[in-house]
C-alpha positions in Angstrom: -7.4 15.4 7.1 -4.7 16.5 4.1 -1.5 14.9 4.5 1.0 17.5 6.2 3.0 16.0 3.3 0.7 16.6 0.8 2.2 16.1 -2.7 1.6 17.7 -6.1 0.9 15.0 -8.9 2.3 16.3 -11.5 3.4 14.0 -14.4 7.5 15.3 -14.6 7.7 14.0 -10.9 5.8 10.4 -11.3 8.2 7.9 -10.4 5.8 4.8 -10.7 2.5 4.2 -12.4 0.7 1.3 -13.5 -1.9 1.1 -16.4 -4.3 -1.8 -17.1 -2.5 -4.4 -15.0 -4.4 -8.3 -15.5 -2.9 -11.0 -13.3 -4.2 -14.1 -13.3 -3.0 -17.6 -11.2 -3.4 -21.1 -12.2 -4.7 -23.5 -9.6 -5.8 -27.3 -9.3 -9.1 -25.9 -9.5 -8.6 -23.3 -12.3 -7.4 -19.9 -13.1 -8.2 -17.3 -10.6 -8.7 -13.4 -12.2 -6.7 -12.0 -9.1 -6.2 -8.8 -10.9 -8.2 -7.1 -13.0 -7.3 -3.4 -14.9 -5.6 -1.6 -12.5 -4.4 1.8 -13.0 -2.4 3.6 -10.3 0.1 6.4 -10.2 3.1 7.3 -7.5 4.5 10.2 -7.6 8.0 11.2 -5.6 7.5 12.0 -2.3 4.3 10.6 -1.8 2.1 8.5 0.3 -0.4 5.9 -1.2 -2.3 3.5 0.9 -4.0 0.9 -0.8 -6.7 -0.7 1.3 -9.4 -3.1 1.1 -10.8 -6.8 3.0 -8.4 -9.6 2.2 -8.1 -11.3 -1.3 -8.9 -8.0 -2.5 -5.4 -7.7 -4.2 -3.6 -5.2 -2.5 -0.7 -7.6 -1.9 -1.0 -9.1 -5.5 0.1 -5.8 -6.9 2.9 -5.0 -4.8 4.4 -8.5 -5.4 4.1 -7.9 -8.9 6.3 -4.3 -8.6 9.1 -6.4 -6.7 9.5 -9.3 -9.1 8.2 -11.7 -6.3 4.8 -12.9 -7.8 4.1 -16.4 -6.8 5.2 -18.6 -9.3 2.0 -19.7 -10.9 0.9 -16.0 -11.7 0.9 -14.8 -14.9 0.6 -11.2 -15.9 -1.9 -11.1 -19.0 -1.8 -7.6 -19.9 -0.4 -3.8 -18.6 2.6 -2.3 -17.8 4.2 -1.2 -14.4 6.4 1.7 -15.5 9.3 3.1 -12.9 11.0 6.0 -13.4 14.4 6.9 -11.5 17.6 8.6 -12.3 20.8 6.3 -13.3 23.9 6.8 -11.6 25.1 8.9 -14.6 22.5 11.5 -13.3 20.2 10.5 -16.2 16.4 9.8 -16.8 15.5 6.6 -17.2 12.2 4.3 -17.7 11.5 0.9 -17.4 8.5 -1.6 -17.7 8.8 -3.8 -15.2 6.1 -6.3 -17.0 8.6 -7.0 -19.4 11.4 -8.2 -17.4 11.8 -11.3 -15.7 11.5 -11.5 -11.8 15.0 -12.0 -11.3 16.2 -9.1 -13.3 13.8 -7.2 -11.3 15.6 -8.7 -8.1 18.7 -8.2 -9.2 18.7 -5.0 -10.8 16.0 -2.6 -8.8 15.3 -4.3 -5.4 16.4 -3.5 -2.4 18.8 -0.2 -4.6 15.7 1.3 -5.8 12.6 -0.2 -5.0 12.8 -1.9 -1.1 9.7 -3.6 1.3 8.8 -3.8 4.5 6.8 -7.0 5.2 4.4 -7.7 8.0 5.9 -9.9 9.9 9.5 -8.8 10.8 10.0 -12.8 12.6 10.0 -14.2 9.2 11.6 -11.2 7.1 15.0 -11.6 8.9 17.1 -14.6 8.6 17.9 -16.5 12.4 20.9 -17.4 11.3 23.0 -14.4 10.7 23.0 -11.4 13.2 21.5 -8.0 12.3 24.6 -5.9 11.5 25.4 -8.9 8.7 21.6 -8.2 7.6 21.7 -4.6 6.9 25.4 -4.8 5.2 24.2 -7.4 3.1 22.3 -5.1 0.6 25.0 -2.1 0.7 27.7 -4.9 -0.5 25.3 -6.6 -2.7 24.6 -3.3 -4.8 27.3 -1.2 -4.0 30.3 -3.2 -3.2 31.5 -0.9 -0.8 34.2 -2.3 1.9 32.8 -4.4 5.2 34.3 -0.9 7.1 32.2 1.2 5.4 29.2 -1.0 5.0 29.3 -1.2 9.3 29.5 2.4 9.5 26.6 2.7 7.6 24.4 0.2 9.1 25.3 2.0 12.8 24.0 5.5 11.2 20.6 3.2 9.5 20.5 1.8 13.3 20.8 5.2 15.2 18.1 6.4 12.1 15.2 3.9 13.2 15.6 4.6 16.5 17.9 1.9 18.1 19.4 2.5 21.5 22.8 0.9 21.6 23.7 0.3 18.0 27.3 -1.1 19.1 25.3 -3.9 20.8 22.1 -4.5 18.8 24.8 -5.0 15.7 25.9 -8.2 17.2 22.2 -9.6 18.3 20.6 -12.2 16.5 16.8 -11.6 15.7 15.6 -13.7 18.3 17.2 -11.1 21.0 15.6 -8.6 20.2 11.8 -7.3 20.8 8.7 -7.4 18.1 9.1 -3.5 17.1 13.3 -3.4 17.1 12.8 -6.4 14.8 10.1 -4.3 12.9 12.5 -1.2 12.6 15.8 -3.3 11.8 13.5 -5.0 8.7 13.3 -1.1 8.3 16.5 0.0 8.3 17.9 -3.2 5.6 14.7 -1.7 3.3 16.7 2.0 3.4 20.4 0.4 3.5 20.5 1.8 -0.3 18.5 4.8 -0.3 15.6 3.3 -2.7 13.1 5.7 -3.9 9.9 3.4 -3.0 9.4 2.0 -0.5 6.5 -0.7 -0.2 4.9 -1.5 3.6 2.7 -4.5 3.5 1.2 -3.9 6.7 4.1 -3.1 8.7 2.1 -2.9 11.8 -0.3 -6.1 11.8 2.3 -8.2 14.4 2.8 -4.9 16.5 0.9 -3.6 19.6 -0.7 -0.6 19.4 1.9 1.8 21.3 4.7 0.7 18.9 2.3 0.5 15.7 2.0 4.2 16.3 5.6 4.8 16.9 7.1 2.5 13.5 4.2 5.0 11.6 5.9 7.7 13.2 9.2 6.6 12.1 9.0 5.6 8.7 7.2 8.9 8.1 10.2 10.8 9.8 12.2 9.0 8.0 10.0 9.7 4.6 10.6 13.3 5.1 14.4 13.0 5.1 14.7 10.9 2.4 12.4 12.2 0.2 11.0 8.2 -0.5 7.5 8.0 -2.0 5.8 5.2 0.2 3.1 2.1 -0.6 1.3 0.9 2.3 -1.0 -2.1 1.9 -3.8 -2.1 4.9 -7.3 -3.1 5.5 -6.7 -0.5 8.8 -8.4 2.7 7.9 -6.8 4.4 10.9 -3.3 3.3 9.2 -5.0 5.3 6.1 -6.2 8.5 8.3 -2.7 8.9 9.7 -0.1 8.5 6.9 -1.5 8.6 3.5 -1.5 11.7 0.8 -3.9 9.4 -1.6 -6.2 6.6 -0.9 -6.6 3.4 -3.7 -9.8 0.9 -2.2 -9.7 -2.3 -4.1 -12.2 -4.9 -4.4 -12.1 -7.9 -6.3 -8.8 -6.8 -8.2 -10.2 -3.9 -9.1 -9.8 -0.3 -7.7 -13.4 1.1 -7.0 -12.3 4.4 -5.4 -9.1 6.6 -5.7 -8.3 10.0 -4.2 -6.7 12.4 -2.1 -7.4 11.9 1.4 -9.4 14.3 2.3 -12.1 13.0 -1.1 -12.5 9.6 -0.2 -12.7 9.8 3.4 -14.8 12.9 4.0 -16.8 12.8 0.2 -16.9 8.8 -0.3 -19.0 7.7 -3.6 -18.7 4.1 -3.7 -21.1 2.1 -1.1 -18.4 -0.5 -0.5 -16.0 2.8 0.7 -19.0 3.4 2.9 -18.7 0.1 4.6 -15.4 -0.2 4.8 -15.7 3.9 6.7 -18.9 1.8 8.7 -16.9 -1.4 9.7 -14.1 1.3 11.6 -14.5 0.6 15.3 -15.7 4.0 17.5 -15.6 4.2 21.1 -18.1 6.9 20.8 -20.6 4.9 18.6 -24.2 4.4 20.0 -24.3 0.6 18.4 -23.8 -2.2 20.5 -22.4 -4.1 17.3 -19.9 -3.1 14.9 -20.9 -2.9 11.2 -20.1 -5.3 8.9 -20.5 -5.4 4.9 -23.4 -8.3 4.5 -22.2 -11.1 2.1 -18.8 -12.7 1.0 -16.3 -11.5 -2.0 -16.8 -12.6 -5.3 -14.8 -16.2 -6.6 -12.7 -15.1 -8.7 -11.9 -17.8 -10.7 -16.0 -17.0 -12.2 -16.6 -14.6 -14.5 -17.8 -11.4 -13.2 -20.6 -10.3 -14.5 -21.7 -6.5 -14.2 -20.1 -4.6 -11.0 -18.3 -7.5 -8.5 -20.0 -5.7 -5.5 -23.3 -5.5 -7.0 -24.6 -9.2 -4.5 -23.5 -7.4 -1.5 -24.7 -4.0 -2.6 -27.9 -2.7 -1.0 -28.0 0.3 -3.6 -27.3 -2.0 -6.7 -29.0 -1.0 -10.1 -30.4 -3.2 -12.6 -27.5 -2.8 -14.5 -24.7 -3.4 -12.0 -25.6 -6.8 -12.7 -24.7 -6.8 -16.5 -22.1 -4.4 -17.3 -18.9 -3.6 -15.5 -19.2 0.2 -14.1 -16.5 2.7 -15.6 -14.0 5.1 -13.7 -16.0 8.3 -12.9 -14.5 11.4 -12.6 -16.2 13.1 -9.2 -14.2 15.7 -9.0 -10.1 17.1 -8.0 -7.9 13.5 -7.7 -10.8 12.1 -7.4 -11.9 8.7 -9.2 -15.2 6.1 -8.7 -16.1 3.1 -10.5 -19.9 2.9 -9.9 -22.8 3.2 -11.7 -24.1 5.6 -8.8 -21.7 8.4 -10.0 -23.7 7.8 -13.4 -25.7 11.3 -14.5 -28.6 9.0 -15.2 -28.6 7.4 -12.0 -30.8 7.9 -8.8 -29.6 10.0 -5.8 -28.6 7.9 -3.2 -26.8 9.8 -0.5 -24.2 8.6 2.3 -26.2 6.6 4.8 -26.6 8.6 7.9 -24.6 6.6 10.9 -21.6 6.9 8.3 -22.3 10.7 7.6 -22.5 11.3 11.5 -19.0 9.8 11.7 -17.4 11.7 8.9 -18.3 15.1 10.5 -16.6 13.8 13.5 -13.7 12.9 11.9 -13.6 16.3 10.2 -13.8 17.9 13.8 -11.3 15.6 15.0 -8.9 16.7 12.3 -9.2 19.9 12.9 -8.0 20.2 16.1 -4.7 18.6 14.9 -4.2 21.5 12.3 
């Protein structure tokens, strides 16, 4: 299952990495600990995907990069570092902790850091049509002449794979279908040739014919462009088809990082197992799908111990009073459970879920 656009991580070619991130928000009821030490790295040219069940924080973090965190967060602690060249052709590096949203907004959105939401119906304004849309960002950042901005948005239009640009530049949102909305949302995020480029589920409000062809696309277009690429996802399948490296959060935390290839055929951490379990499988023998027993954590408690350790069936005594650190299992490969401990018991990869990575493996390989 390696990427076909596999990626060396090597430091000189990070252009985004995150260390020891704490986000918390203040509510009526009191402060939720929505984030909770992360540490991530992106590196030019690559895919990440971060996945996990909802409230896990995937979406929390990406905010955060684009200076869009709801207003009653506060980051506590860490820095999100970008790297990118200047128009001078020169290095540069900025913590985007210590800058306030709007300079984020202003300065880096949409010109170097750009993201494709979920629902494309409320990402696009009604009100103006979708050649104005696409300009918009070109004259915002560049301020480059309405002629040239239009003759740019046609080539973005032609680029995402819109029949008729001369036509759909005229339409309103409402004219046109689910996915050209989808890849119009697409072509205003690459308008000024960012190097990120964040999808936050891109294909939840899509069928499944054109959720395979906007995957499709924005991996073409990946490959031209040279963008390195955030999806946020609780679909594995998403995961199996377009990440280089795999971040599983649970409870603002990532439990389980990796290439590909290590956390879906060599997963460590029993909540990657259920998450691998709870993937539907037309083959399966089961007459019900699998579903990890329990509810998250609240986070506005204090966690004692390992957050998964209540809906762990392998849980150790001491999952319940100290917080498991980041073990080194091996290549990219990263787990924070007390399993991966020396001093710990075997337990091995339940069997149903061991049965299905084989399959996978033998499903990969015919696409090689």
């Amino acid at each position: 299952m390696e990427s076909t656009n596999s990626v060396k991580r090597n430091k000189s070619d990070r252009v985004l990495y995150i260390r020891d991130l704490n986000i918390s928000f203040e509510t009526a009821y009191g402060t939720v600990r929505a984030i909770r030490g992360v540490r991530l790295d992106l590196f030019k040219g690559e895919t990440i995907a971060i996945v996990g069940e909802s409230g896990s924080g995937k979406s929390v973090t990406v905010k955060t990069i684009m200076g869009i965190l709801d207003s009653n967060g506060v980051i506590n602690s860490g820095q999100i570092i970008y790297r990118y060249t200047d128009e001078n052709g020169e290095q540069q590096e900025v913590d985007l902790v210590k800058m306030s949203q709007k300079d984020i907004r202003y300065k880096y959105c949409g010109k170097h850091i750009a993201m494709v939401f979920q629902d494309p119906m409320t990402s696009l304004d009604p009100t103006m049509t979708v050649g104005r849309q696409i300009m918009e960002p070109m004259r915002e950042h560049y301020s480059i002449s309405r002629a040239e901005a239009k003759k740019r948005a046609m080539e973005l239009l032609e680029e995402v794979g819109i029949d008729n640009p001369d036509k759909r530049f005229k339409q309103f949102p409402h004219e046109l279908s689910g996915g050209m909305r989808q890849r119009v949302v697409i072509a205003i995020a690459l308008a000024c040739d960012p190097d990120i480029l964040i999808c936050d589920e891109p294909t939840t409000a899509l069928d499944v014919t054109i959720q395979a062809k906007i995957l499709e696309l924005i991996k073409d277009l990946q490959k031209k462009k040279g963008v390195s690429v955030i999806y946020i996802t609780h679909d594995l399948g998403v995961v199996a088809k377009v990440a280089d490296y795999v971040a599983v959060m649970y409870a603002g935390r990532i439990v389980e990082k990796g290439r590909i290839n290590e956390v879906f055929y060599d997963p460590r951490h029993p909540y990657t197992w259920g998450l691998l379990s709870s993937m539907p499988d037309v083959d399966t023998n089961s007459r019900r799908l699998f579903a990890i027993p329990g509810s998250p954590p609240n986070l506005m408690e204090k966690i004692e111990g390992d957050a998964f350790a209540p809906r762990n069936p392998f849980a150790l005594n001491i999952d319940y009073r100290e917080e498991p650190p980041m073990y080194d299992v091996g290549g990219q490969h990263r787990v924070a459970s007390w399993l991966c401990d020396p001093r710990a018991p075997k337990v091995d990869v339940p069997e149903e879920l061991q049965v299905r990575i084989e399959k996978m493996k033998k499903e990969a390989e015919q696409y090689e």
